[in-house]
C-alpha angles and dihedrals in degrees: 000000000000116000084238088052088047092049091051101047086047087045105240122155107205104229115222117274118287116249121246109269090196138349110332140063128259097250143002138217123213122158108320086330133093126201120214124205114225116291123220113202095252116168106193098344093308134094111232096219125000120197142075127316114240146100117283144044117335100006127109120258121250086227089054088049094052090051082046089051089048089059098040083056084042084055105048085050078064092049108045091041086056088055098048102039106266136340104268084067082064106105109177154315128283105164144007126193116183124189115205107195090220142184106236096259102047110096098172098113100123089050093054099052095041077088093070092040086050102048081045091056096046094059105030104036113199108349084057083072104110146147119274146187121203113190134188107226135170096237148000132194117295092006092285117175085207138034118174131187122193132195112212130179126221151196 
């Protein structure tokens, strides 16, 4: 089935590609590889929740992260189809890095971007298996809980 044909079937609608913030585009392509740059989970211009992960008042839910984390790798989806050509063009996943903007004691960081390696199953099968990297930081841009970069192959 096409990932166009998958989106469709799961019901996922791809957003437009997410503006630069700063100086870079949103993917690259090099070879039968595209680069993404990092994705923040923005949903019409905007971030949902800014803030850090963790458990307690004021702090954003693991359970939020990993949704936030879901949008950034649908994102990057965006990102890497505008480069190619479409996303249909998209083939597969090679690697996924995802960024958790964490309080110190929360170690939950795997958990979190197992919402991007998931969304990322679900619509490429197989070929959406990849390596990944989840890391705990201080802060991301924007104040971001989540950043995800992705590493596609294309045809």
């Amino acid at each position: 089935m096409s990932v166009s044909g998958r989106l469709a079937e799961l019901g996922i609608d791809l957003p437009e590609v997410v503006p630069p913030v700063a100086a870079y585009i949103p993917a690259k392509v090099h070879g039968d590889l595209v680069y993404t740059s990092g994705q923040l989970p923005m949903v019409d211009g905007a971030l949902p929740a800014v803030g850090k992960v963790g458990d307690g008042a004021g702090l954003v839910p693991a359970a939020d992260a990993n949704a936030l984390a879901r949008r950034s790798a649908l994102n990057a989806i965006a990102a890497a189809a505008a480069a190619v050509g479409g996303v249909d063009r998209l083939t597969g996943v090679l690697k996924v890095t995802g960024f958790v903007a964490s309080v110190p004691e929360f170690t939950g960081q795997p958990g979190v971007i197992n919402g991007a390696s998931e969304v990322l199953g679900e619509i490429f099968g197989d070929a959406g298996r990849h390596a990944r990297s989840a890391v705990g930081v201080p802060v991301l841009p924007l104040d971001s809980p989540v950043e995800v970069e992705v590493v596609f192959t294309h045809a």
